[in-house]
C-alpha positions as CSV (number, residue, x, y, z in Angstrom):
1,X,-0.6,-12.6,-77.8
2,X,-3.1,-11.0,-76.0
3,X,-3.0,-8.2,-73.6
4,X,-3.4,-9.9,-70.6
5,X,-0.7,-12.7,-71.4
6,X,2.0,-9.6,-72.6
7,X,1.2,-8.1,-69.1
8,X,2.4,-11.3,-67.6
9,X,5.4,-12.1,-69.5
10,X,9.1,-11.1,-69.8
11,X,9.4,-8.1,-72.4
12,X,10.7,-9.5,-74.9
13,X,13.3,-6.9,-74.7
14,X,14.7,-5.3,-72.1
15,X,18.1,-2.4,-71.9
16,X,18.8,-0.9,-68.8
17,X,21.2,2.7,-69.0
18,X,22.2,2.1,-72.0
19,X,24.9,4.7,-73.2
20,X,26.5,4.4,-76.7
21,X,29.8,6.4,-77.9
22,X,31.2,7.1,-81.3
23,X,33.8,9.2,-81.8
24,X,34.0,10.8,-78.1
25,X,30.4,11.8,-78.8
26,X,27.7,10.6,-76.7
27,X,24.8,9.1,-79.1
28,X,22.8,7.5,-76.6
29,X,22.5,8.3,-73.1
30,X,21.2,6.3,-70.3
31,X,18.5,5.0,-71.8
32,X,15.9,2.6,-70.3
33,X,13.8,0.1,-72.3
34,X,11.3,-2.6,-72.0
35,X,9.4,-4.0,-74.7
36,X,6.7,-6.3,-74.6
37,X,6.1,-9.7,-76.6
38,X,3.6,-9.5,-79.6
39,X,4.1,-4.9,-79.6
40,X,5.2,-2.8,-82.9
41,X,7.1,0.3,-81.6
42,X,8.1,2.8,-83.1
43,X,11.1,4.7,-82.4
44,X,10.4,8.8,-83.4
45,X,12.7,11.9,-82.9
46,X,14.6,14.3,-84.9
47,X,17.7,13.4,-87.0
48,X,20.5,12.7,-85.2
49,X,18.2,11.8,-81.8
50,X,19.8,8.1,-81.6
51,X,17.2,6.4,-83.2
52,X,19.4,4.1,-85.8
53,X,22.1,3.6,-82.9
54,X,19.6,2.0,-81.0
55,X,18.5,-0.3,-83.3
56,X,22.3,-1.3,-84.0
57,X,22.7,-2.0,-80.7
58,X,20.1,-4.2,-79.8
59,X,20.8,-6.2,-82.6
60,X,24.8,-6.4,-81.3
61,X,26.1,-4.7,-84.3
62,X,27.4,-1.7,-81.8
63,X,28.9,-2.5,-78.3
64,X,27.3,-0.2,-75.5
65,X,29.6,2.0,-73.5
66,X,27.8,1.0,-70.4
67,X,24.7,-0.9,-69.6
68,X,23.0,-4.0,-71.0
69,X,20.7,-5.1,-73.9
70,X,18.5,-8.3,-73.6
71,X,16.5,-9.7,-76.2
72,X,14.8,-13.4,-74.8
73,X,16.6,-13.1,-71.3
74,X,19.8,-13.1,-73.6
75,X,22.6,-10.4,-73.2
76,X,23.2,-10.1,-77.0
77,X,26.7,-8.8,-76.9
78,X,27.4,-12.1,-75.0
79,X,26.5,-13.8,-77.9
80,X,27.9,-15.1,-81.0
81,X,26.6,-13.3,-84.3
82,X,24.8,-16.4,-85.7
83,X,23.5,-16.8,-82.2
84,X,22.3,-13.0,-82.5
85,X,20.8,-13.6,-85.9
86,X,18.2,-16.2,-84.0
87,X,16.9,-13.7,-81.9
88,X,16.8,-10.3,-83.9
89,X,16.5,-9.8,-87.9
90,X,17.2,-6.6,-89.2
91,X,15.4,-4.5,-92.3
92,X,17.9,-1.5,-93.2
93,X,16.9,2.0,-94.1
94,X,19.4,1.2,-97.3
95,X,17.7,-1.3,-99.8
96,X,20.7,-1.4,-102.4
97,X,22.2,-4.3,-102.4
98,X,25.7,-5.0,-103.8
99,X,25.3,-8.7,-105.2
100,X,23.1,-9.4,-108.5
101,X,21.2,-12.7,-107.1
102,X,17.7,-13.2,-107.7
103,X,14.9,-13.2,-105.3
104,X,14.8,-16.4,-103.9
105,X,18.5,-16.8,-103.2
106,X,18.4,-13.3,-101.2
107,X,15.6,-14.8,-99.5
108,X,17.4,-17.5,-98.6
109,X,20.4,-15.9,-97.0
110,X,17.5,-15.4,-93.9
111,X,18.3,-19.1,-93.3
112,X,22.1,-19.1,-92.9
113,X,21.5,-18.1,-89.0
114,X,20.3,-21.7,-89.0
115,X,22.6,-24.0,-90.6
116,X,25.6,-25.2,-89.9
117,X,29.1,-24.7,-91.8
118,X,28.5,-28.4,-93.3
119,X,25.0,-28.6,-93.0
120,X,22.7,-29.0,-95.7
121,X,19.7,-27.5,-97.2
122,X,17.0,-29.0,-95.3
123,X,13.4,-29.2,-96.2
124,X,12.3,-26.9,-93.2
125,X,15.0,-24.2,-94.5
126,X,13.1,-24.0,-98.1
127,X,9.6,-24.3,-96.1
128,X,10.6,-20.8,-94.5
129,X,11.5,-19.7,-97.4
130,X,8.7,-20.2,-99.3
131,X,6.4,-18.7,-96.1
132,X,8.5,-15.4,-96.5
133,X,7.9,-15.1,-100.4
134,X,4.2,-15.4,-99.9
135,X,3.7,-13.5,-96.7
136,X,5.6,-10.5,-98.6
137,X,3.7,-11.3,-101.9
138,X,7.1,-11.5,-103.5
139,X,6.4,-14.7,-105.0
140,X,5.7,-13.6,-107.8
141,X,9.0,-12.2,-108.9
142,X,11.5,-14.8,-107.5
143,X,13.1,-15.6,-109.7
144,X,14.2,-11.8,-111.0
145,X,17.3,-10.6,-110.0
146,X,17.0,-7.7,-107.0
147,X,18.7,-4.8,-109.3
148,X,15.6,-5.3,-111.8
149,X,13.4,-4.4,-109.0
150,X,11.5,-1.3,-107.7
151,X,12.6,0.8,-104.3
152,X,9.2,-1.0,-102.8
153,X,9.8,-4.4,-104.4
154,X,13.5,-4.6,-102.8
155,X,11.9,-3.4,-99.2
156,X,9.8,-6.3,-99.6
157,X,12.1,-9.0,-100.4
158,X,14.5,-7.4,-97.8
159,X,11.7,-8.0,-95.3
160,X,11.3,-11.2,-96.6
161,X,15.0,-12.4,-95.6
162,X,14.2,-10.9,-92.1
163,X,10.7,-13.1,-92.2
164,X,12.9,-16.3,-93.0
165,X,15.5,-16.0,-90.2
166,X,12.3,-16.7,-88.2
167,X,12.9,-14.7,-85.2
168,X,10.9,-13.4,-82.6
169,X,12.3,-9.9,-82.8
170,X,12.0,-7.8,-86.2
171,X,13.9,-4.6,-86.5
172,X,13.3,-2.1,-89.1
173,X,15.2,1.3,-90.2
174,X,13.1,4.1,-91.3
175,X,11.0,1.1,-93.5
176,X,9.2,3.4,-95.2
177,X,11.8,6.1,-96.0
178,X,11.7,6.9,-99.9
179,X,8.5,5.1,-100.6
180,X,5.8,6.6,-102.2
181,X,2.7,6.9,-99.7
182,X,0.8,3.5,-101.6
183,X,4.2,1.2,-100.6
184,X,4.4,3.4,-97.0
185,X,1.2,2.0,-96.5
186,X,2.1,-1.4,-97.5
187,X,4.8,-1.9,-95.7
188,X,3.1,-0.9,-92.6
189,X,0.3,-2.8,-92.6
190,X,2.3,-6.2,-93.2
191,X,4.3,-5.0,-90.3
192,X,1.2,-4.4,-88.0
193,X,-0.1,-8.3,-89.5
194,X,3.2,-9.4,-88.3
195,X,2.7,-8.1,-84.6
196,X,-1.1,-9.6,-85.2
197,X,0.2,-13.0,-85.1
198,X,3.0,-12.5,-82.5
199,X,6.1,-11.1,-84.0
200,X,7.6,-8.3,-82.0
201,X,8.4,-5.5,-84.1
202,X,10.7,-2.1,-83.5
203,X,10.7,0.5,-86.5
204,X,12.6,4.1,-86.6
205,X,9.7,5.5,-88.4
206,X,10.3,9.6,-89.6
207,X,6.4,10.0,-90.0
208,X,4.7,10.8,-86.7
209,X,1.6,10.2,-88.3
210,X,2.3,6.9,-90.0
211,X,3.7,6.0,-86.4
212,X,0.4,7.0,-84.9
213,X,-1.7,5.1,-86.8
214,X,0.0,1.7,-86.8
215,X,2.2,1.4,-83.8
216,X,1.4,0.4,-80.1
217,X,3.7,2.5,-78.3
218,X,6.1,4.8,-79.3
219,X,9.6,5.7,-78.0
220,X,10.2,9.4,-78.5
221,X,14.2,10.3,-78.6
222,X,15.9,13.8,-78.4
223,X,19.9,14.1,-77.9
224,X,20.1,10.6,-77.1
225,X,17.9,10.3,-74.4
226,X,14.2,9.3,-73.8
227,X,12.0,12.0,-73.8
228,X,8.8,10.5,-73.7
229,X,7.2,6.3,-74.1
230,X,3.8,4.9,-74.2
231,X,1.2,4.7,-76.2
232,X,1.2,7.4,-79.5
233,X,-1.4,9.6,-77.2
234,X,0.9,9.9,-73.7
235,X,3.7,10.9,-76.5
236,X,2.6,13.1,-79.3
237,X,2.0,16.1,-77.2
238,X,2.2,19.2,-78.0
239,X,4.8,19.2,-75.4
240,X,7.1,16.6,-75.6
241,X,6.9,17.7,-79.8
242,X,8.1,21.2,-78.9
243,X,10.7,19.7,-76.0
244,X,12.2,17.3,-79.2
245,X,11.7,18.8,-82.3
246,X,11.0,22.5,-81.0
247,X,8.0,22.7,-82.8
248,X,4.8,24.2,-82.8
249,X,2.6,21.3,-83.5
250,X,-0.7,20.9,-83.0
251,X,-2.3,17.2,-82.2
252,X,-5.9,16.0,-82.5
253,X,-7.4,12.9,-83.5
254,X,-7.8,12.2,-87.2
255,X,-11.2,12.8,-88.4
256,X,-11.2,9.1,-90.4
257,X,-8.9,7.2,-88.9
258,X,-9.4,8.1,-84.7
259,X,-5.2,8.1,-84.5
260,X,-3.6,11.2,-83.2
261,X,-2.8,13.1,-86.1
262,X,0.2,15.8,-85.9
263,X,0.1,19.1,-87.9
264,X,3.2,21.2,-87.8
265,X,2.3,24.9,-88.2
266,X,4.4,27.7,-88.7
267,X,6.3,29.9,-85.9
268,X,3.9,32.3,-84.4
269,X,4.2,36.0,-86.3
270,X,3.2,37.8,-82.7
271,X,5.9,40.6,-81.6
272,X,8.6,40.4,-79.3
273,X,6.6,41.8,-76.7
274,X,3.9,39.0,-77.3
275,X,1.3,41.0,-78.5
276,X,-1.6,39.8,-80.3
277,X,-1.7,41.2,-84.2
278,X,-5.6,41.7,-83.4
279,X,-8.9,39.8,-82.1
280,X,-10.6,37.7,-85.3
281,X,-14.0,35.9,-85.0
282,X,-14.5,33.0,-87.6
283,X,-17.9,31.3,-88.1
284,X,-17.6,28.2,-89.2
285,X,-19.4,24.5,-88.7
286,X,-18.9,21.3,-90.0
287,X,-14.6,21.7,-90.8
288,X,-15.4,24.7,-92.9
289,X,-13.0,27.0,-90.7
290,X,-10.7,24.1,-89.1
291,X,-8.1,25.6,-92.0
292,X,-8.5,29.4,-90.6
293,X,-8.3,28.7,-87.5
294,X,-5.2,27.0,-88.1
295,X,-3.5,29.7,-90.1
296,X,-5.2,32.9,-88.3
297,X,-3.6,31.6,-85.2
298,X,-0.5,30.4,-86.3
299,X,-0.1,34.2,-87.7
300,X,-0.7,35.0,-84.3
301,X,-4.1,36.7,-84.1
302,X,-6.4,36.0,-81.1
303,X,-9.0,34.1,-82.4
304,X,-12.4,33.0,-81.3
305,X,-15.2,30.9,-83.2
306,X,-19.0,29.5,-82.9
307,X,-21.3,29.2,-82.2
308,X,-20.7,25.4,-82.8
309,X,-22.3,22.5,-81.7
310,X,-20.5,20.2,-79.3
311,X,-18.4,17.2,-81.5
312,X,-18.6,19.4,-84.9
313,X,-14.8,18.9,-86.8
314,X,-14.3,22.7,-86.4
315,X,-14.9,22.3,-82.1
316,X,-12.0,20.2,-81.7
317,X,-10.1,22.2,-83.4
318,X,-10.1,24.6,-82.3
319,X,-10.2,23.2,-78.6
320,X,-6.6,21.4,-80.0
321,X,-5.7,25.1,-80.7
322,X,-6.7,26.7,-77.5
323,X,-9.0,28.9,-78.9
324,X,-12.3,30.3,-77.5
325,X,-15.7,28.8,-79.4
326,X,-19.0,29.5,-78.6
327,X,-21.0,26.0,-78.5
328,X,-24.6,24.8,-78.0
329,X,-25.3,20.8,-77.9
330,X,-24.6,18.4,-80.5
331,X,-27.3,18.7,-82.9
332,X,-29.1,21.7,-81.6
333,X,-30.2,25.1,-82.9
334,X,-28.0,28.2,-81.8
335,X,-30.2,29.1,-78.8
336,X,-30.4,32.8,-77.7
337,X,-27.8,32.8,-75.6
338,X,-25.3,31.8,-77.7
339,X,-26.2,33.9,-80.4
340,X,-25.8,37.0,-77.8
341,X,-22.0,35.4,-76.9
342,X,-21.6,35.8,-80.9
343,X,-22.6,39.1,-80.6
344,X,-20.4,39.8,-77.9
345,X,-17.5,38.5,-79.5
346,X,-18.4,39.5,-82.8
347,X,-18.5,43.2,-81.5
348,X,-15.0,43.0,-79.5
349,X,-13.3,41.5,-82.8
350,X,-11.2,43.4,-85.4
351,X,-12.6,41.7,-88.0
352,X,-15.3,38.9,-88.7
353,X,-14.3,35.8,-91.4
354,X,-17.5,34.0,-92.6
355,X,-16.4,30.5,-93.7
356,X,-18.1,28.4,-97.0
357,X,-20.3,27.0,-94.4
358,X,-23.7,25.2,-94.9
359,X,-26.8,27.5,-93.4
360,X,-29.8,26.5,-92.2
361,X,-32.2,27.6,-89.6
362,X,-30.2,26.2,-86.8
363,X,-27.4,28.1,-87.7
364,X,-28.9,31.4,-89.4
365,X,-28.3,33.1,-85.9
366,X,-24.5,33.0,-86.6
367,X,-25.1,34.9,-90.2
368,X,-27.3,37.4,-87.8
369,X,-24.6,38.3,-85.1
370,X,-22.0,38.1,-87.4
371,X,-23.9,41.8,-89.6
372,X,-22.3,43.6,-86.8
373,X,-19.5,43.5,-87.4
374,X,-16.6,46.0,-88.4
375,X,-14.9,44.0,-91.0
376,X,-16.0,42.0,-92.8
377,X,-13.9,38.7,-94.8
378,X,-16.4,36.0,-96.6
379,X,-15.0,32.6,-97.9
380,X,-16.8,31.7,-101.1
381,X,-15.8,28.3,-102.4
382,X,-19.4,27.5,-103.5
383,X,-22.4,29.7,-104.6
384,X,-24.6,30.3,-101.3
385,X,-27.2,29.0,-103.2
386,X,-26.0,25.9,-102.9
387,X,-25.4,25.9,-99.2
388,X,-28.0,28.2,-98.4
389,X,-30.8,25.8,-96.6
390,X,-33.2,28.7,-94.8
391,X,-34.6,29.5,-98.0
392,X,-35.0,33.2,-98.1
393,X,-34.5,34.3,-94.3
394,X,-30.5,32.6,-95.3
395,X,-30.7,34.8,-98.8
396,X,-31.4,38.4,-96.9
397,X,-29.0,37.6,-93.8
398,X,-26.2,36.7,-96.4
399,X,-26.9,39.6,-98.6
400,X,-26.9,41.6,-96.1
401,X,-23.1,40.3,-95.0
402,X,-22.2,40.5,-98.8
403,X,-22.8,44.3,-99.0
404,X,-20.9,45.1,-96.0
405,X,-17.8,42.7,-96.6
406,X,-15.7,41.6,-98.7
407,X,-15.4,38.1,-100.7
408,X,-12.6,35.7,-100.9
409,X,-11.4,32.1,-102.0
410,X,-10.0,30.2,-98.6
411,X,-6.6,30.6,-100.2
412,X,-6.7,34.7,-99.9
413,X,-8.2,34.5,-96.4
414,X,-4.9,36.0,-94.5
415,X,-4.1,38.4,-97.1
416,X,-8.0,39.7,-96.4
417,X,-7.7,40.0,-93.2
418,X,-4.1,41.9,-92.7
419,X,-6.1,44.6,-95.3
420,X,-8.9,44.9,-93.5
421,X,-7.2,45.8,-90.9
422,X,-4.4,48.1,-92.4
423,X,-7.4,49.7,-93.2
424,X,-6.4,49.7,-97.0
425,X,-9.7,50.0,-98.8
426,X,-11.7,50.8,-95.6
427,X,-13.8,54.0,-95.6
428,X,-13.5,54.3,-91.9
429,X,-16.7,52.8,-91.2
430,X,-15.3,48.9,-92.0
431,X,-16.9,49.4,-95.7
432,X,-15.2,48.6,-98.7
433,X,-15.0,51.3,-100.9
434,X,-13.3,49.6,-103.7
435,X,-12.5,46.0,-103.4
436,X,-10.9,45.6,-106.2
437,X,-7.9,47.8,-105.2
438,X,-7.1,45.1,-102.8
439,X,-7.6,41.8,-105.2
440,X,-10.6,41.2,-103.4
441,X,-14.3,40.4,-104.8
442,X,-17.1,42.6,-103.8
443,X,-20.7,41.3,-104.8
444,X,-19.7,38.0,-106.8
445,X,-17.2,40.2,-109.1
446,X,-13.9,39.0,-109.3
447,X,-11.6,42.0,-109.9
448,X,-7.4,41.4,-110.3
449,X,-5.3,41.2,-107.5
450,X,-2.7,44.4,-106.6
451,X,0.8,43.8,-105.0
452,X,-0.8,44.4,-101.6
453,X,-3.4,41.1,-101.6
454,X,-0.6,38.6,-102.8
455,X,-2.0,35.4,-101.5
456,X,1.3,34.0,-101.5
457,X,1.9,34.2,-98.0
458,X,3.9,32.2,-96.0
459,X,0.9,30.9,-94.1
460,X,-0.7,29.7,-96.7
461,X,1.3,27.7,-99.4
């Protein structure tokens, strides 16, 4: 179904204040919900938020406290069970299943909604069957019996026995929930072909990500109640993720895929009084210091970068991050002027951390700017020589930023930084007088690490 034909029709499901109560306990509260013919949603929140209630009770399993589910104009809980099973199938987070039949007869069972007590097996019955097996590629072992199979196998012939109830409505409980990431995938993507050709789909799906990337909308639930629905971009906010899960989460748009991508980063180390552990300049370019910048700010320093060009990996970033960068145009050289607002910023730092970045001409200006610096932390994960593309205008800039700083692998990068400005190791004058005393490597030497540099922090496993 097309957009334009889903804005004109009846959602396909519809609940209005809907409450739910087991025990005494409110699960669900008030909620509101329209969902549109031919859509996948997916139903997010935190355990316990209501998600697998709400599944059971638009498929009638659970009676509402108040309100009203529809599914097709029809109030479900009006309806008989086998009238139910013609409207809405059901995939359950659980795939054990208690009897020993083979595939094909546990495919089957997706058919019962439509015959009768006395009825026969009709030709149309074993044509849906047959449609299942082969839409979930679980043709090929139909004829094993279901405790022989994989975790994956059995979520596939489970899906299949929703396929062959053939109704409009598919619902699906955490689907992907102890798969490995190839069968996640899977799973997923036969879902989202499903929707393609105009099933309506609703999955409680625990991975924002994998929500993100296949679903339509998403329905975002916290204490029973709605905090947020629409499309994954009106929903996966930094916002409505800290109002639901109380997390500090950061969203941007994945660099392959263009989905909104979640990354849930530590609690910020700053002081009670909110003060910032100290002002850190990273240059970076081309998603060389998109990993810094996460870590340096979730260990709450206040952090600037650049210069940049506009649309560079490490830009949005750090604009998902809230941090100040220095930026010229897509593609162009680091102009005058931004190399001063390095220097600026490079001068008002604490300390300056040099990523493993690519330098050429266009860029040199950053390696310039960043020799005055106090501190000094550079992140070698590859010779310069191999990244060093101003020939020997990049050699003499980054020598001179090698004898004035010290070196690093992207893993010790925090543990650099707290030294350098503890001062442990510092002459006074932002030298290091012995490197090695903080696990450090000074001129290319590697030298073992003391108590003080563990790079095991919490930051960065």
């Amino acid at each position: 179904m097309s957009r334009g034909e889903r804005e004109h029709a009846e959602p396909l499901i519809r609940a209005t204040d809907l409450s739910v109560e087991l025990g005494g306990n409110a699960i669900l509260d008030g909620i509101d919900l329209a969902v549109d013919r031919g859509t996948f949603v997916g139903l997010i929140g935190p355990n316990g938020a209501g998600k697998t209630t709400l599944l059971k009770t638009v498929n009638g399993s659970l009676t509402p406290s108040r309100g009203r589910v529809e599914v097709d104009g029809e109030n479900v809980h009006a309806l008989s069970s086998k009238a139910t099973s013609r409207l809405v199938a059901t995939v359950p987070q659980n795939t054990s299943l208690t009897f020993d039949f083979d595939v094909r007869q546990t495919v089957r069972m997706g058919r019962t909604p439509h015959r009768s007590r006395l009825g026969g097996w009709r030709g149309g019955d074993e044509s849906a069957v047959e449609r299942a097996l082969e839409r979930t590629r679980t043709t090929e072992f139909a004829d094993r019996t279901v405790s022989d199979l994989s975790g994956g196998e059995r979520q596939r012939v489970l899906i299949a026995r929703a396929l062959a109830q053939e109704t409009p409505l598919l619902l699906l409980d955490e689907p992907t929930a102890s798969l490995d990431i190839n069968h996640q995938v899977r799973t997923l993507e036969l879902v989202r072909e499903l929707v393609g050709e105009g099933k309506t789909a609703v999955a409680a799906i625990h991975d924002l990500n994998l929500a993100a990337h296949y679903c339509d909308e998403l329905l975002l639930l916290s204490g029973g109640r709605v905090v947020a629905t629409g499309p994954p971009e009106s929903v996966l906010t930094e916002a409505h993720l800290e109002d639901a899960f109380g997390a500090n989460a950061v969203v941007a748009r994945h660099p392959v895929t263009g989905s909104v991508y979640v990354t849930a980063l530590p609690d910020r180390s700053v002081s009670a009084g909110g003060e910032s552990r100290g002002r850190v300049h990273v240059v970076g370019g081309g998603g060389t210091a998109a990993r810094h910048l996460y870590l340096l700010s979730a260990a709450g320093y206040d952090v600037s970068v650049g210069a940049l060009n506009e649309g560079d990996t490490d830009t949005e970033t750090a604009r998902s991050l809230g941090i100040e960068a220095v930026t010229v145009d897509p593609f162009s050289p680091v102009d005058d002027e931004a190399e001063a607002s390095v220097a600026e910023r490079v001068a008002a730092a604490d300390c300056v951390v040099v990523a493993d970045v690519e330098v050429g001409m266009g860029n040199l200006a950053n390696l310039r700017a960043a020799a005055g610096a106090e501190r000094l932390v550079l992140v070698e994960e590859r010779p310069f020589a191999e990244r060093n593309y101003a020939g020997e205008a990049g050699e003499e800039a980054y020598r001179t930023l090698r004898e004035r700083g010290v070196v690093v692998s992207s893993k010790d990068v925090l543990a650099a930084v707290s030294n350098r400005l503890g001062g442990r190791g510092d002459g006074g004058d932002g030298t290091s007088r012995d490197a090695g005393e903080d696990g450090e490597r000074r001129n290319g030497e590697s030298t073992p690490a003391s108590d003080g540099a563990s790079v095991d922090s919490p930051f960065s496993r």
